[in-house]
N, C-alpha and C positions, 0 to 999 in steps of 0.2 A: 512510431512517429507520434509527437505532440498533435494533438489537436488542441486550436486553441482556447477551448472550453475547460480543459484538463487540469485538473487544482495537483500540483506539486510538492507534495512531503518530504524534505529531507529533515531523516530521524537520527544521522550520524551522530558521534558523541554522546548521545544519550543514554544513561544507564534506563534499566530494566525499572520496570513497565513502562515507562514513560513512552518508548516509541508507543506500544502498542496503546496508552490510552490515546495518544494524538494520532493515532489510524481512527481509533473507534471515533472519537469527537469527528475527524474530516467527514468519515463515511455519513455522520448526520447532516452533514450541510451538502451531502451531494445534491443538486440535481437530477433528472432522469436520464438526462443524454450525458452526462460528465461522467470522465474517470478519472482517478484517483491514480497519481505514478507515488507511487513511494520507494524512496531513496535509503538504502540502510546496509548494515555491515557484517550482517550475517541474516543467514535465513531464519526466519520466524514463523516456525513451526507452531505454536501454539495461535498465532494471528489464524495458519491455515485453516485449522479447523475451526474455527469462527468463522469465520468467510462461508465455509461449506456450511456449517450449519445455519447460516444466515441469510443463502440463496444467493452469495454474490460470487460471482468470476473472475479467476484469478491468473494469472501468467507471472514469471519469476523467469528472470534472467541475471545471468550471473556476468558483470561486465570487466572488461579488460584493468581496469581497475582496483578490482577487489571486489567494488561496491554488485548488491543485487538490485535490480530494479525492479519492482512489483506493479504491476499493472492491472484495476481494482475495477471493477464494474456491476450493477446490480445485471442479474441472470434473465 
């Protein structure tokens, strides 16, 4: 569920790196209580291990859609 603090990324259509620089730039304007949903077309495996080695938590859901939905939060 949205909370309405939650900053919104859809990365669709965009070629490579692009999603993942405009994760990296969001994840700099988070807040401490916001999360970050990011919206994208395949799973972004190398975003993961950024994440992990960067102490933020992560959830990936794969939606009826197609699309994944990532759900981004500092740990």
């Amino acid at each position: 569920m949205n909370a309405p603090d939650d900053l919104l990324l859809d990365v669709c259509g965009l070629e490579p790196p692009e999603p993942l620089e405009r994760v990296l730039d969001a994840l700099g304007r988070l807040q401490p209580a916001q999360q970050l949903r990011v919206l994208i077309p395949r799973q972004p495996f190398p975003l993961y291990r950024i994440l992990d080695q960067n102490g933020y938590l992560h959830e990936t859901v794969a939606r009826d859609d197609g699309l994944f939905e990532i759900l981004i939060r500092a740990a």
